[in-house]
N, C-alpha and C positions, 0 to 999 in steps of 0.2 A: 517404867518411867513414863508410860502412857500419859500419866493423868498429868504428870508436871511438862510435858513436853503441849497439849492441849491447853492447859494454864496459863503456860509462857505465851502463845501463838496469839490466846484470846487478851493476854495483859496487854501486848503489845500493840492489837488493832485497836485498843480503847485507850490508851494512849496516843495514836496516830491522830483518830476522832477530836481526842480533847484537846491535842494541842493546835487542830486546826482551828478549833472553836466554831465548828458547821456540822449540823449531824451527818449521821453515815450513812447516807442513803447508795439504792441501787439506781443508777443511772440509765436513762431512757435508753442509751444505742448499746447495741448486740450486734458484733462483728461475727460472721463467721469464714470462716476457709475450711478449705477438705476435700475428699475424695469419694465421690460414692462405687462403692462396685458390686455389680452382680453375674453370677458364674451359673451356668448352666452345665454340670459335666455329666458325662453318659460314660460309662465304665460296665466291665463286663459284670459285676455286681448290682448295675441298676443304675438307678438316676439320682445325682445330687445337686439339689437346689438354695444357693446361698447368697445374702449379701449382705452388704458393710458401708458403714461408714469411716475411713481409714484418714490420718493425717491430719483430724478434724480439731481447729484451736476457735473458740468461742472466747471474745475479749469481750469482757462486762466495762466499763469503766463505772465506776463509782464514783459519787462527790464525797469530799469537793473534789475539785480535780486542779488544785495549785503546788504549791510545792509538796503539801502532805496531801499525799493521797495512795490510795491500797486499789488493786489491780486482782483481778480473780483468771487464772484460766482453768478450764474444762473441757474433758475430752468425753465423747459421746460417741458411742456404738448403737448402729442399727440390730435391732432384734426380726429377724423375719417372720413376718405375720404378727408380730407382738409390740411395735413401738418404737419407742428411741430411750436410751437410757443416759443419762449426764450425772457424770462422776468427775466430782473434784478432783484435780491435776494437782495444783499450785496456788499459791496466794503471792503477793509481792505487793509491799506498800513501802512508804518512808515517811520520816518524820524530818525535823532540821535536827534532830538529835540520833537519830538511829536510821538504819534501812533493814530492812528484812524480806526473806524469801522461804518462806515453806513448802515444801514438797512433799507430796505423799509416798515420795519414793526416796530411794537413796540419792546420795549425793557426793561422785570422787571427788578427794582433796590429796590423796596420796597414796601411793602405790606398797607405800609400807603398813597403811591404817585402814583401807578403804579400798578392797582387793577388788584386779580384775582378773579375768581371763583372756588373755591374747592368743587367737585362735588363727591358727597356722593361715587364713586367708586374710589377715588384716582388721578383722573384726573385732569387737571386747564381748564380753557379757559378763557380769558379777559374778564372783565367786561363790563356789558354796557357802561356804562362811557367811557371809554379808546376809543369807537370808536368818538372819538374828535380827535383822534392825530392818524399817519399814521405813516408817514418817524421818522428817531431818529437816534442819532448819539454820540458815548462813544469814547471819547480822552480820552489819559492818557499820562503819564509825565515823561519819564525816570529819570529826577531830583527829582522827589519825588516820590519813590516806592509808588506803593500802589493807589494811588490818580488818579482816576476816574469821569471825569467830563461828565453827560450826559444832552443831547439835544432832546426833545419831540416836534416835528411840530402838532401844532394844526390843523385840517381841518376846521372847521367854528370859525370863529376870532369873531364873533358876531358884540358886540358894544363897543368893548375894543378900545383905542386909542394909546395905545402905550403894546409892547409885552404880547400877549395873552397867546403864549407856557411855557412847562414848563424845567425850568434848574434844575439839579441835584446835587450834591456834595457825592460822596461816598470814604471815608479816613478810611484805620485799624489805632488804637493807641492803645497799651498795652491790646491786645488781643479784644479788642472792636472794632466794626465799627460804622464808623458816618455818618447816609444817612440825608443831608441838602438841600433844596431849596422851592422854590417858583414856581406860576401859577397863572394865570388867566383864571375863566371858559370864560370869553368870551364875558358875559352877566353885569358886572360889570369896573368900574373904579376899584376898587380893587383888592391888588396881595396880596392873601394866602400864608402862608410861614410857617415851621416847622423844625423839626432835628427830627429824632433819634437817641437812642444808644442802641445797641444791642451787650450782651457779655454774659462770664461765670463770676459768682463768685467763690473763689477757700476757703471751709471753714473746711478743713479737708478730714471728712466721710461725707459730703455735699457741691457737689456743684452745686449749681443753675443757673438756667439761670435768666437772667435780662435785660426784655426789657423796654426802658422809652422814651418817646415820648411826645412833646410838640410843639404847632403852634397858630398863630392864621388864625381861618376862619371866613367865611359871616355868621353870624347868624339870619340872615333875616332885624333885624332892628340895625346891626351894627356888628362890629368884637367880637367876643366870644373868652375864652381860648380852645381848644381841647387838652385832654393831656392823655396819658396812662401809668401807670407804674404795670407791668408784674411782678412777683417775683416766678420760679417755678422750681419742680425739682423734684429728687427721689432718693431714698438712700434703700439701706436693711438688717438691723441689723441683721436679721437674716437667714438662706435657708428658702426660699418659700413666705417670708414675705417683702412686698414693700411698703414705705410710699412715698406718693408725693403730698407734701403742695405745696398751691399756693395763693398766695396773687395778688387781682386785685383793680386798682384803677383807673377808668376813666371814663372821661365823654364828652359830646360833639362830639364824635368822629364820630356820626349818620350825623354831615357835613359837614364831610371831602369829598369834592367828587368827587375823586377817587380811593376810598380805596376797599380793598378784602375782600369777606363774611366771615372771620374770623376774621375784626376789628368789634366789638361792645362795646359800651358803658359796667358799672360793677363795683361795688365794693361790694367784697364782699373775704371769705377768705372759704378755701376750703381745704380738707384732703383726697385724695384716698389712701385706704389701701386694700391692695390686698394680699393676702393668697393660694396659690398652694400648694398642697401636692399630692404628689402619690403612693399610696399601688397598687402595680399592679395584677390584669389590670385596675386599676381604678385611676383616675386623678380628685381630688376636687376642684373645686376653688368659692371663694368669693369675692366679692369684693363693700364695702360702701365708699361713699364720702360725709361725713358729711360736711355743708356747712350753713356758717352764712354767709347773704343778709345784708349789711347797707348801700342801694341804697336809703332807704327812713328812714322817720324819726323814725322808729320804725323796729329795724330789725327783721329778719325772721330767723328760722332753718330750715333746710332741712337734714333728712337721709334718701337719694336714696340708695336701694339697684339695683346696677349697674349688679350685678352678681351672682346668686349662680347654679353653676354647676357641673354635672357629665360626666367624659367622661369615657368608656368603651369600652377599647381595645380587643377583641378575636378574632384577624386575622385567616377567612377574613372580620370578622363583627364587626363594630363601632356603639357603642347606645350613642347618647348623649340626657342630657338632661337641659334647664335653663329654671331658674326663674328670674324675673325683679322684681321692686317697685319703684315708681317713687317717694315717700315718705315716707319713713315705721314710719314718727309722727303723721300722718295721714288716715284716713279711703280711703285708696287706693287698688284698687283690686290688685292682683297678676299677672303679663303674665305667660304664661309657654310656651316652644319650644321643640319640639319633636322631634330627627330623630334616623335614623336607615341607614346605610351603610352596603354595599358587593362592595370588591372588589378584582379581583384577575386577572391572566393574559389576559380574553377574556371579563370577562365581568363586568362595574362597575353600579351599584344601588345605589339607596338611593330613603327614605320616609322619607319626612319631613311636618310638623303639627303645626299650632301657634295658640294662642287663647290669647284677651285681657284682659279678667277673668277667671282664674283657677276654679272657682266656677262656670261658668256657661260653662259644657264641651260643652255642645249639641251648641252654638253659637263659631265656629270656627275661623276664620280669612280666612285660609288657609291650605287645605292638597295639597302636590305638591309630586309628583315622576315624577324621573329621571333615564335613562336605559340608554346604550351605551353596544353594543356586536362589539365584535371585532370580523367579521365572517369570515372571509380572511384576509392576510396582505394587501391585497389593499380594501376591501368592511368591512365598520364599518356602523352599522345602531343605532339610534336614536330614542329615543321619551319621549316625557313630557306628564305628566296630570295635570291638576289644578282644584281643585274644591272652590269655594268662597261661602258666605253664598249672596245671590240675587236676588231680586225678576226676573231678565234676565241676560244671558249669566253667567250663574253661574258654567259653567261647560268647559275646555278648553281641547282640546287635539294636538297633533303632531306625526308625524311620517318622520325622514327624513334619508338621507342616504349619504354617500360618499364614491365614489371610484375613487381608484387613477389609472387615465391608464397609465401614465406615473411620474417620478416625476417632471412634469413637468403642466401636463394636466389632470385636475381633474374634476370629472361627481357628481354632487349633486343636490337633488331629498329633496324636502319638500312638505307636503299635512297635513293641520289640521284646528285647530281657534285658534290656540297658539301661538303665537305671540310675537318676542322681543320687549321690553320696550327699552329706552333711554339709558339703560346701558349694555346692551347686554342680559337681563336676559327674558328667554320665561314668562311671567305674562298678557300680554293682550290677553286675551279673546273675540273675535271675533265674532258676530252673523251667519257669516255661513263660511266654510274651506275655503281655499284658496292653490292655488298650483305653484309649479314652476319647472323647471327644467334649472342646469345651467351648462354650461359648461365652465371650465375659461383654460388660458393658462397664466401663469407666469413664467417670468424666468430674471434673476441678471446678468449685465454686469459691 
């Protein structure tokens, strides 16, 4: 649907043009903002020499520039030794009759149609799935506030014969919103199609949230119901004490496909009750979510203990300590998590200790310490330890450094087999050190 999705984009800017009745011209001023950076790193491999232009939004304004008027951004990367490149981002114009926003990229509207992935540090990034669809495109309606009609260009149309992309529908009503539409993976005659609602209930000293969801999808040997109904929330009768029931009820939803790794199938009804108190210096907290399963014909209990902890403030020193149960109706061992903190104007610490059974000390998981000295205002030096339980590379370290020549121009120095993971965190252990040295230059216009 390339060509109709490039069709709509262009019908619509000549429309914009005509009903301002001013041609559409490019306008004299060009904004820019951004970040230039250049990295000089020395590694035991050799010398790497790069840089960028990062963060960089280029505003064109167009005439006219009254009520209709169309808006271009563009993002532009530096080529080293080769130039600057400027590739279209977006478009955004309006009319008194329409508004529109096209993107060369995706665009979330909903966690059931327009998948993310929620990665364990807080972060999103789109789904596998989603890279079927590229361009996208959100009109809205001055006549009816609120209402949001979006457009998903599919990249491989497969064996579909008539529209494979997907349409959207997102409307607020009485405090609720309604995301509604249909798709086609590609690979079928048939178009998938759904709603949901998503709102607050309002029940006093409780009000819950309430999400409910229903479609039909391909279930391999015919269309199936997918449906989901959310019920959750949290209240606290009394200081320190939190309850948050949650009732879940859905199924099918493993083929919806292109939903975000927080749609899964469930039914089942669930209780976190969490309990804070603090006698200073000491901070308790507990916390169980007992939870009845009637996924199958015979249901289950669960009392997870989620939490029981100490925290132990004597500034400059912090001792915490927790417990876990992934069952406590059941013959489950115990976690336990150790640490110990300093911190104060030059220098911050901590040791921290995990282990999968409490019972078995001498089988560890993890002891990890962290150092940072603040030894000048421009030279702060670094370093991590990790020791793992392993028949190889059981043992990790680091030592690195930074100084600021300018606030502008910065010198950093790394040497160990400690090594950042996927989330930034030093945990790979390395069979032999590795080094670098880098020097970067960044600076904001």
């Amino acid at each position: 649907m390339k060509k109709l999705l490039t069709f709509l984009v262009a019908l619509f800017v000549v429309v914009s043009v005509f009903a301002a009745k001013k041609p559409f011209t490019l306008g004299p001023n060009v904004t820019y903002t951004g970040t230039v950076n250049f990295s000089l790193v020395v590694t035991k491999d050799g010398v790497d020499i790069d840089g960028s232009l990062t963060n960089v939004k280029a505003s064109l304004a167009f005439g006219p520039t009254s009520d209709t008027q169309a808006g271009a951004t563009f993002s532009i990367t530096y080529v080293p030794f080769g130039g600057v490149n400027l590739t279209l981002k977006s478009i955004t114009f309006s009319t008194p009759y329409f508004g529109a926003f096209y993107s060369t990229d995706k665009q979330f509207v909903s966690d059931y149609f327009t998948g993310l992935v929620y990665n364990p540090d807080g972060t999103t990034s789109w789904a596998d799935a989603m890279a079927d669809f590229k361009d996208s495109l959100k009109l809205t309606l001055p006549a009816v506030p609120g209402l949001e009609v979006y457009y998903l260009d599919k990249v491989n149309e497969g064996t579909a014969t008539w529209f494979s992309d997907m349409v959207l529908v997102k409307y607020p009503v009485a405090g609720f919103t309604i995301v509604g539409g249909t798709y086609n993976t590609g690979n079928t005659t048939t178009h998938e199609f759904g709603a949901e609602v998503k709102g607050a209930l309002d029940f006093g000293i409780f009000k819950p949230n309430l999400t409910v969801f229903g479609g039909m999808v391909d279930g391999g040997t015919g269309m199936v119901t997918a449906y989901d109904v959310i019920l959750s929330g949290s209240l606290s009768p009394v200081t320190g004490l939190t309850l948050a029931p949650t009732f879940k009820f859905a199924e099918n939803l493993d083929k919806l496909d292109y939903k975000s790794t927080n749609i899964a199938n469930g039914k089942y009804i669930s209780l976190g009750v969490t309990y804070t108190t603090t006698f200073a210096p000491v901070t308790l907290t507990a916390k169980v979510t007992p939870k009845v399963d009637f996924a199958s014909a015979t249901p289950t209990t669960t009392l997870p203990l989620d939490e029981l902890s100490a925290n132990i403030a004597l500034s400059p020193v912090t001792f915490y300590v927790k417990t876990t149960n992934t069952n406590l109706l059941t013959n489950n061992p115990f976690t336990l998590y150790v640490k110990a903190s300093y911190a104060d104007a030059m220098i911050n610490a901590s040791v921290a200790a995990s282990w999968a059974d409490v019972t078995e000390f001498a089988t560890y998981t993890y002891i990890h310490g962290t150092v940072s000295i603040k030894a000048t205002p421009e030279l702060t030096l670094y370093s991590d330890v990790r020791k793992i339980i392993a028949t190889e590379n059981d043992f990790g370290y680091n030592v690195r450094a930074t100084y600021s020549i300018t606030p502008n121009v910065n010198l950093t120095g790394f040497y160990g087999t400690l090594t950042k993971d996927a989330y930034g965190a030093y945990t790979v252990i390395n069979p032999e050190p590795t080094w670098n040295v880098n020097l970067t230059y960044t600076a904001s216009f």
